[in-house]
ZAMARGU-4260 file (C-alpha; in steps of 0.2 Angstrom, whole numbers, plus 5000, padded with zeros to 4 digits):
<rodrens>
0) 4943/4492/5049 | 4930/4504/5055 | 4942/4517/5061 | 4947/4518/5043 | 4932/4515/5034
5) 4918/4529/5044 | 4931/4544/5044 | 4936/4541/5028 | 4918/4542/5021 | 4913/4556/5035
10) 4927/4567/5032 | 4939/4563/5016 | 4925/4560/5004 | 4917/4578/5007 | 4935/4583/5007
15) 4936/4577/4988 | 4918/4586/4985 | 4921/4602/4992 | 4942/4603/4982 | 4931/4599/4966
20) 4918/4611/4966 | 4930/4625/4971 | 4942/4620/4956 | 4926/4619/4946 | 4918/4636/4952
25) 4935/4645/4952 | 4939/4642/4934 | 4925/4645/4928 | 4929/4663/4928 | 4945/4665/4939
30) 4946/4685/4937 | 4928/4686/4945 | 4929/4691/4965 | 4915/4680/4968 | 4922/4665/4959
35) 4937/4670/4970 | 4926/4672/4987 | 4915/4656/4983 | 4930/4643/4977 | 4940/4649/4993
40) 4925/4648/5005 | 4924/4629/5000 | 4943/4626/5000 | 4944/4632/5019 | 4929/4621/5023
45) 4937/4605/5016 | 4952/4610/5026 | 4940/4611/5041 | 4933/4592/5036 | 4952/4586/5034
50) 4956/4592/5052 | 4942/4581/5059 | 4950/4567/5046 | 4967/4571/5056 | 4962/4570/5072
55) 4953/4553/5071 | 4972/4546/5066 | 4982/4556/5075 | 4988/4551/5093 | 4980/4562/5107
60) 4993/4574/5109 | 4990/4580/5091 | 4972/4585/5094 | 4973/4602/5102 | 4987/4610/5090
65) 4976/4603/5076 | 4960/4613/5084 | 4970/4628/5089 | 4981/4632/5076 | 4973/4624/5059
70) 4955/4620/5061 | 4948/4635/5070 | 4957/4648/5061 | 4950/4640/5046 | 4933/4643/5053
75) 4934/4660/5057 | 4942/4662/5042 | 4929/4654/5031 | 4914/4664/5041 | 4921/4680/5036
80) 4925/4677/5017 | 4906/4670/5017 | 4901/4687/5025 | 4910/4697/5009 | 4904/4685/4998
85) 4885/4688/5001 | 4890/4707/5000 | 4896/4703/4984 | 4880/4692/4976 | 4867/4704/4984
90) 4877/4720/4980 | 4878/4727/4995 | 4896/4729/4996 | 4892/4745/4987 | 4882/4753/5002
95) 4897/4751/5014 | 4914/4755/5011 | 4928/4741/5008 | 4936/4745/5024 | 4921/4743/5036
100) 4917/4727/5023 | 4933/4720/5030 | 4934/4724/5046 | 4920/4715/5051 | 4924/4699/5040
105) 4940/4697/5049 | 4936/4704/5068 | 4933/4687/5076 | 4950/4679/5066 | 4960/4693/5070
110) 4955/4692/5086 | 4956/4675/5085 | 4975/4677/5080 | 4979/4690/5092 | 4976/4677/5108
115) 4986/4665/5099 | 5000/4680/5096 | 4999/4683/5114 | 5002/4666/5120 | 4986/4665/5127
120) 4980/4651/5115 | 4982/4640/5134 | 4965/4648/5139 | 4955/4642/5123 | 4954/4624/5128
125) 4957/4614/5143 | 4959/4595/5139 | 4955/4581/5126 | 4937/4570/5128 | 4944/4552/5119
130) 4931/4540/5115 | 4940/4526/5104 | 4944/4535/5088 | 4934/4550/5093 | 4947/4565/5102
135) 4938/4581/5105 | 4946/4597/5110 | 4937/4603/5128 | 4933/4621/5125 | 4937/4635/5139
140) 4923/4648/5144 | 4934/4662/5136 | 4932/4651/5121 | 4914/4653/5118 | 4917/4672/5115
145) 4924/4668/5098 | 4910/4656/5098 | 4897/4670/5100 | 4906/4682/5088 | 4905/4669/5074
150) 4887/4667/5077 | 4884/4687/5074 | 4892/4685/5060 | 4881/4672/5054 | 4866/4681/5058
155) 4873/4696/5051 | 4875/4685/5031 | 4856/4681/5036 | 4850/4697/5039 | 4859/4702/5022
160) 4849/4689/5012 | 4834/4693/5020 | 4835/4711/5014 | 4840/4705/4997 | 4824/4696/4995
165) 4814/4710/5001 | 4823/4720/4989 | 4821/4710/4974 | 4817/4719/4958 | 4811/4705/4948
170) 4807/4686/4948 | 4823/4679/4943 | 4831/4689/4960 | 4817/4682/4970 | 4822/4665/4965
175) 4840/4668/4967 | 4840/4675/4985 | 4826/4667/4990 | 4839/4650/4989 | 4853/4660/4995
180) 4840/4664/5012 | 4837/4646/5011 | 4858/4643/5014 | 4858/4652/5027 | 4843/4645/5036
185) 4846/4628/5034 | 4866/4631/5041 | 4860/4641/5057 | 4846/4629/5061 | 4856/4614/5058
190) 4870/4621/5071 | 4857/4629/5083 | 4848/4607/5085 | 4868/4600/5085 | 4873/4612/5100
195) 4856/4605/5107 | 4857/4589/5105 | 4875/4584/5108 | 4873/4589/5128 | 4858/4583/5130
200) 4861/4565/5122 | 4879/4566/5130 | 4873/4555/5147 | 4862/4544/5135 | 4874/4540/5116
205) 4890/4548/5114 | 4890/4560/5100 | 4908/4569/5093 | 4909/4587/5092 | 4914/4583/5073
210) 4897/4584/5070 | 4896/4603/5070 | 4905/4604/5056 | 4892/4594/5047 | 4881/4612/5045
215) 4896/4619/5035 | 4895/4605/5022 | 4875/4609/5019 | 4881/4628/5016 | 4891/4621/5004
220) 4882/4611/4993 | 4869/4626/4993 | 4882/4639/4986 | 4887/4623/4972 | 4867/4622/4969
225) 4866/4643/4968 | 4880/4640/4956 | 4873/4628/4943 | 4855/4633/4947 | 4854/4651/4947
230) 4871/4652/4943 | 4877/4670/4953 | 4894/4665/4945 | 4890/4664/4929 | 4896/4651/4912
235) 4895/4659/4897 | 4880/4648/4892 | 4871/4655/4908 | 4875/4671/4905 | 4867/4672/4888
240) 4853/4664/4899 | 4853/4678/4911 | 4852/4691/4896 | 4836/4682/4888 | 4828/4682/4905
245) 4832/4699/4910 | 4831/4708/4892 | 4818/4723/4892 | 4812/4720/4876 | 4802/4705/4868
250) 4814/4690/4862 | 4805/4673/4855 | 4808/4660/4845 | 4798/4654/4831 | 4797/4638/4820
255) 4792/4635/4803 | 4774/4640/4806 | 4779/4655/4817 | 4772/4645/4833 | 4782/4652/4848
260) 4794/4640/4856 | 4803/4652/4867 | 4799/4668/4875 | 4808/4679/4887 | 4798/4687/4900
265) 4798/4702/4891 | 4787/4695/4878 | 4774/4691/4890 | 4777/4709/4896 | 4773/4715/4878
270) 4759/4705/4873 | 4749/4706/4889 | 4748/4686/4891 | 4746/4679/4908 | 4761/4675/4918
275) 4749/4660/4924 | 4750/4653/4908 | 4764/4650/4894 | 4765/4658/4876 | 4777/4641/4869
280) 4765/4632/4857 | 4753/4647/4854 | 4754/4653/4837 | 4760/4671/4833 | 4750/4677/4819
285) 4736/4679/4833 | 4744/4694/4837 | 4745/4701/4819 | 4731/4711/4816 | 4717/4702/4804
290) 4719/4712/4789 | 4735/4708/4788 | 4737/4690/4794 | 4736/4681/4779 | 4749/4691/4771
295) 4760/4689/4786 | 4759/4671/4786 | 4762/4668/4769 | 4778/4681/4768 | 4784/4670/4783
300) 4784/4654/4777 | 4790/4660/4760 | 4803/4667/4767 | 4809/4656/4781 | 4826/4651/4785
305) 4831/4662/4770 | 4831/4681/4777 | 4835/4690/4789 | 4824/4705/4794 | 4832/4721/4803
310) 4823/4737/4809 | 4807/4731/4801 | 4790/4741/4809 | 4774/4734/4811 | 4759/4734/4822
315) 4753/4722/4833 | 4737/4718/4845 | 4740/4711/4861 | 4731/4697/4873 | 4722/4715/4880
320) 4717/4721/4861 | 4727/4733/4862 | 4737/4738/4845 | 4755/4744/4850 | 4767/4749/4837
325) 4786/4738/4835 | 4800/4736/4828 | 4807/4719/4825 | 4824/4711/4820 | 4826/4691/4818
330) 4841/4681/4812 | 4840/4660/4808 | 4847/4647/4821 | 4848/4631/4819 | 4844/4620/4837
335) 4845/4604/4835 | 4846/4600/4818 | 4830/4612/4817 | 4828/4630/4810 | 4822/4642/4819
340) 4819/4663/4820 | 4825/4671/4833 | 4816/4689/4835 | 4820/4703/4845 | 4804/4715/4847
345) 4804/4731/4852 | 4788/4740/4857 | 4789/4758/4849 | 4771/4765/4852 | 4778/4778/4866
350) 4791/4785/4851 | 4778/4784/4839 | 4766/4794/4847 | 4779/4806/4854 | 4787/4809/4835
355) 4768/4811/4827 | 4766/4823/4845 | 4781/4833/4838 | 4778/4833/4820 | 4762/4842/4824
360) 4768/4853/4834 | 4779/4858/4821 | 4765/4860/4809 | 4751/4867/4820 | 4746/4882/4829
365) 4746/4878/4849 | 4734/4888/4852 | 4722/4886/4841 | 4725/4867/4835 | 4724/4872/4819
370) 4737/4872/4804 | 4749/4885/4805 | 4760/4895/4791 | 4774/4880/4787 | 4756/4870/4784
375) 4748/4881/4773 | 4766/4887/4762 | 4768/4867/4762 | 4749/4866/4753 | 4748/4881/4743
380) 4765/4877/4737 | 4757/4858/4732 | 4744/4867/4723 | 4754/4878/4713 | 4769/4868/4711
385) 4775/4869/4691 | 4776/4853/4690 | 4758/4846/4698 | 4747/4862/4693 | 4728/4861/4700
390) 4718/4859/4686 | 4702/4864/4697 | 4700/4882/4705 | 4701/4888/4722 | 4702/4904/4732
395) 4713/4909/4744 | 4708/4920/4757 | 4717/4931/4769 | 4705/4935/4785 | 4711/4949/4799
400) 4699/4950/4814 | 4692/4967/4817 | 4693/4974/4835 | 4702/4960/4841 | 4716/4972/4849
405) 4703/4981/4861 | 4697/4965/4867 | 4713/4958/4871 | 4719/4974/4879 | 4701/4975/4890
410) 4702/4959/4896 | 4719/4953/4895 | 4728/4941/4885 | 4720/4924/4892 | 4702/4931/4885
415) 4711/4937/4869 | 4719/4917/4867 | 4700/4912/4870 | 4694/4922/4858 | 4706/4916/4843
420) 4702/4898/4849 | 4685/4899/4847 | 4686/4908/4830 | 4697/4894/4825 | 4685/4880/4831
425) 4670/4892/4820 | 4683/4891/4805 | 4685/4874/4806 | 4665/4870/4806 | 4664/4881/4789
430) 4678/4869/4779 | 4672/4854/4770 | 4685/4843/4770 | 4695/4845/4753 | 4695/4864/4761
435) 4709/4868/4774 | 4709/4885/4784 | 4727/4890/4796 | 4733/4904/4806 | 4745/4914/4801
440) 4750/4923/4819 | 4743/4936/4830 | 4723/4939/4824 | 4728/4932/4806 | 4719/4918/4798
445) 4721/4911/4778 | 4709/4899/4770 | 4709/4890/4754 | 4696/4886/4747 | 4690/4875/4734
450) 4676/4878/4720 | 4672/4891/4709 | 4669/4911/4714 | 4650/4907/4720 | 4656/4895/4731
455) 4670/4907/4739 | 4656/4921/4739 | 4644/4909/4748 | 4660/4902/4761 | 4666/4920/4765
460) 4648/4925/4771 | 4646/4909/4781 | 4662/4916/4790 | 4658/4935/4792 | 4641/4928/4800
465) 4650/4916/4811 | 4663/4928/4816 | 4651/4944/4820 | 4639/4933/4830 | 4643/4934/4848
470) 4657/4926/4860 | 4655/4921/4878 | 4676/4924/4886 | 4674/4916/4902 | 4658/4928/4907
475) 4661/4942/4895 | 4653/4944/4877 | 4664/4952/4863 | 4659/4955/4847 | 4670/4954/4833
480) 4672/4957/4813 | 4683/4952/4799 | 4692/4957/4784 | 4694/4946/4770 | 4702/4948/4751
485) 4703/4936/4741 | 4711/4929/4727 | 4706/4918/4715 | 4717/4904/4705 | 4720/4900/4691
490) 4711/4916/4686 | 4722/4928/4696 | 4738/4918/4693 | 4745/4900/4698 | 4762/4908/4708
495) 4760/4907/4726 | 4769/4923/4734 | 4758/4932/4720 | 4742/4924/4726 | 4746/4929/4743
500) 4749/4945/4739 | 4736/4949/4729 | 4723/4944/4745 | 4731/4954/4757 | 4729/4969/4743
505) 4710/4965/4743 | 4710/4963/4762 | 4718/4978/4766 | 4705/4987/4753 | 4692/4979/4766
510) 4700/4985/4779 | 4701/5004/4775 | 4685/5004/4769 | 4677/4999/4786 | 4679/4983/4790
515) 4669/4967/4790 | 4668/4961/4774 | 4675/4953/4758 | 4684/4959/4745 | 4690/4952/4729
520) 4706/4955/4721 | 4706/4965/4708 | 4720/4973/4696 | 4710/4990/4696
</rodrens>
C-alpha cells in the first residue's frame, strides 16, 4: 500500500498541480510569449515529476531509458526555456540578439542530444541503485558535465534577476523582481543542501536521488505566485491594475464627501504626501485652496453621481503648501453597490507657466522687459475703439533718445542694450499705474498717459530730468536726451493712427529744433 500511496502523493499530485497551473497561465493570454515560455516551463517540470512517478512502478530495466531519454531531456530542456523566460520578464531579451538568446538556452540539451545521437548515451550512467521501490540511475563522471552546464545556466537566470532588481525604475518593479530573485535563490540553495545532504546521509538513512527534483517544484510555485501576485503575465483585471499603479498622472477615487478611498501612486506624487503614510480616508477639500473650499464642497455634493467633468482647470495646494495648477476629468462608478468619482488629475503648472512665459514674450520687449508695439497698438486701440470711447483724457507721447547712436557706436552694442534697459526701468518708475509706457524698436519709446495737459506737462519733465541725468554702462558714464511730442485725446482727435501721427509731427519738431525736450502737437 505504501508503494502506491507515498509516490502517488510525491510525484502524481504535483503532477496535477503543475498541468493546472500551466493550463491556467497559458490561457490566460495564449498569444503572449511568456504565457507561452511560463505554461511550457511547468509542463516539462510535471513531466519531470511523472518520470520519477514511472520509475517507482516500473521494473528495473525501465529505469535508465526513463532517465536517458525522457527525464533528462526534460531537464535540460526546462532550464533553458526558464533562461528565455526571465529575458522576457526583465526585458533583456532586447540587449542580446534572438540568436545568442537561443544558443545559450539550448547548448546543454543540444549537447545533451548529440551524445545520445552519437550512441554515446552508454557513458551517461553506469548501473541502477534499487532500494525497495526506490531505482536510481548511477551517474558517469562524463555525466556531471551536463550537470555543471545546467548549473551555469542557473546562475546565469540569477545573475539576470539580480540586475533586474538593481535596475528597477520604480517600486512595483522592485516588488516584482525582488520575488523573481527570491525564485531563483530559494531553487539554487535548495539543490546546492540536497547535493549535500544526500552523500553525506548515504552511510547513515538512505535518501533517493528523486529528491532533486524537489527544488523544481519550489521554482514552480514561485512563477504561479509571480503570476497571481505581481502578475508578469497579466488578466485583464490586473492589467488595468498595472495601469493605475503605474499611470503618471494623479488617479483617486472619491465618495460622497469627496474623502479619498483610492489613490495611485501618482497622487501622492502630486500632492506631496508621505509615501509612509496613506491618503485613503483623508478628505480632499484639504487640498483646495481656502477661499474656495466651501464652494468646492458644496458644488460636489450637489452634483454627485450626476455629472461628469472633462478638462476642467483649477488650482490646488499640496501637503508642501505648494499651489500647482491641474486639469481634472472624473466619470461615476458604481463599487459595490456604492457610487463613486473616479478623477484623473493632471498637474499643468509647468504648461501654465510656460504658455504665460510665451505670451509675454509675445507682448514684451526682451530687452527691456517692457511692453512692446503689439502691447501698446492692443491699448491705444482699447482706448479709442468706436464702440468703448475713453470719456477721460490722456496724452500719448512719442520719446526718441538723443545721442544714443554715438553711444552705441563707442562702446558697442552690449553698452547700447544697457543703456535702453536702464531708461526703461527710469520709464517705468515715472508711470503711476493706470499709466503704461512701451518701446517701439531701436531708441524709440511711446507713453500713454493719463490726466489732463498739466499733468502730461509735469510727466514729460519728470522724464526729460530722469533721462539727461547720468548713466553708469559697466564703468562708463553716458549722458543722454530726449525728444518727445505729444498728442493729446480727445482734444486732438479720438483715431489711433491719427494720434500717433500727430506725436511723431511734434517730436520730430523737437527734434530739429535741438533736441531734449517737449513739444505739443499742434495744427500750426
Amino acid at each position: 500500500m505504501i508503494n502506491f500511496l507515498l509516490p502517488l502523493c510525491l510525484f502524481l499530485l504535483p503532477v496535477a498541480y503543475l498541468s493546472v497551473i500551466s493550463f491556467l497561465i497559458y490561457s490566460r493570454n495564449p498569444k503572449k510569449i511568456e504565457n507561452k515560455f511560463a505554461a511550457f516551463i511547468l509542463i516539462t517540470i510535471a513531466g519531470i515529476f511523472f518520470t520519477e512517478y514511472a520509475k517507482t512502478q516500473l521494473s528495473l530495466a525501465y529505469t535508465i531509458p526513463i532517465a536517458k531519454y525522457i527525464e533528462y531531456p526534460l531537464t535540460f530542456l526546462s532550464a533553458g526555456v526558464s533562461f528565455l523566460f526571465y529575458l522576457r520578464i526583465t526585458h533583456y531579451h532586447k540587449k542580446m540578439s534572438t540568436a545568442m538568446q537561443y544558443s545559450i538556452a539550448g547548448l546543454t540539451f543540444t549537447l545533451y542530444m548529440l551524445t545520445l545521437l552519437l550512441g554515446r548515451g552508454y557513458r551517461l550512467f553506469h548501473g541502477v541503485d534499487m532500494h525497495g521501490m526506490w531505482k536510481d540511475e548511477i551517474a558517469a563522471p562524463s555525466f556531471y558535465f551536463f550537470v555543471l552546464l545546467l548549473f551555469l545556466l542557473s546562475f546565469s537566470v540569477l545573475g539576470i534577476a539580480i540586475q533586474a532588481l538593481r535596475q528597477s525604475q520604480n517600486n512595483l518593479q522592485r516588488k516584482k523582481y525582488s520575488l523573481l530573485l527570491q525564485c531563483s535563490v530559494v531553487y539554487l540553495s535548495t539543490y546546492l543542501f540536497l547535493t549535500i545532504l544526500v552523500p553525506v546521509t548515504q552511510p547513515y538513512l538512505y535518501i533517493s536521488t528523486s529528491v532533486y527534483i524537489f527544488p523544481t517544484l519550489s521554482f514552480s510555485i514561485y512563477i504561479h505566485i509571480l503570476m497571481r501576485k505581481y502578475d508578469f503575465l497579466p488578466s485583464l483585471r490586473r492589467k488595468y491594475e498595472i495601469l493605475f499603479e503605474m499611470s503618471p498622472v494623479m488617479i483617486v477615487l472619491l465618495d460622497e464627501n469627496a474623502v479619498i478611498t483610492e489613490a495611485n501612486p501618482a497622487a501622492y506624487d502630486l500632492l506631496n504626501w508621505p509615501a509612509h503614510s496613506t491618503l485613503i480616508g483623508e478628505p480632499y477639500i484639504q487640498f483646495i485652496p481656502t477661499a474656495n473650499q466651501d464652494k468646492f464642497l458644496s458644488n460636489y455634493r450637489n452634483n454627485f453621481g450626476y455629472e461628469r467633468i472633462k478638462d476642467f482647470e483649477y488650482t490646488i495646494i499640496s501637503k508642501a503648501l505648494t499651489s500647482k495648477t491641474v486639469i481634472v476629468d472624473t466619470d461615476i462608478l458604481h463599487i459595490e453597490g456604492n457610487k463613486q468619482i473616479l478623477a484623473i488629475v493632471r498637474d499643468v503648472s509647468q504648461r501654465k507657466k510656460e504658455e504665460q512665459y510665451m505670451s509675454h514674450l509675445a507682448r514684451h520687449d526682451m530687452l527691456t522687459g517692457l511692453p512692446n508695439r503689439l502691447s501698446f497698438e492692443t491699448k491705444l486701440g482699447q482706448l479709442t475703439d468706436g464702440d468703448t470711447l475713453f470719456e477721460g483724457t490722456f496724452g500719448l507721447m512719442l520719446i526718441d533718445l538723443d545721442k544714443f547712436k554715438p553711444v552705441n557706436d563707442e562702446f558697442g552694442h552690449h553698452v547700447g542694450d544697457q543703456l535702453l534697459h536702464q531708461v526703461g526701468q527710469r520709464l517705468t518708475c515715472i508711470m503711476e499705474h493706470q499709466d503704461m509706457v512701451a518701446r517701439l524698436g531701436g531708441d524709440e519709446f511711446v507713453a500713454i498717459i493719463r490726466g489732463n495737459k498739466e499733468r502730461i506737462t509735469s510727466v514729460s519733465k519728470a522724464i526729460l530730468q530722469q533721462i539727461t541725468t547720468e548713466f553708469l554702462l559697466d564703468g562708463i558714464t553716458a549722458q543722454i536726451g530726449a525728444s518727445i511730442g505729444i498728442s493729446m485725446y480727445p482734444a486732438q482727435g479720438d483715431q489711433a493712427t491719427a494720434l500717433v501721427r500727430q506725436a511723431d509731427s511734434a517730436m520730430y519738431v523737437a527734434k530739429k529744433a535741438g533736441g531734449n525736450r517737449f513739444i505739443f502737437f499742434t495744427e500750426s
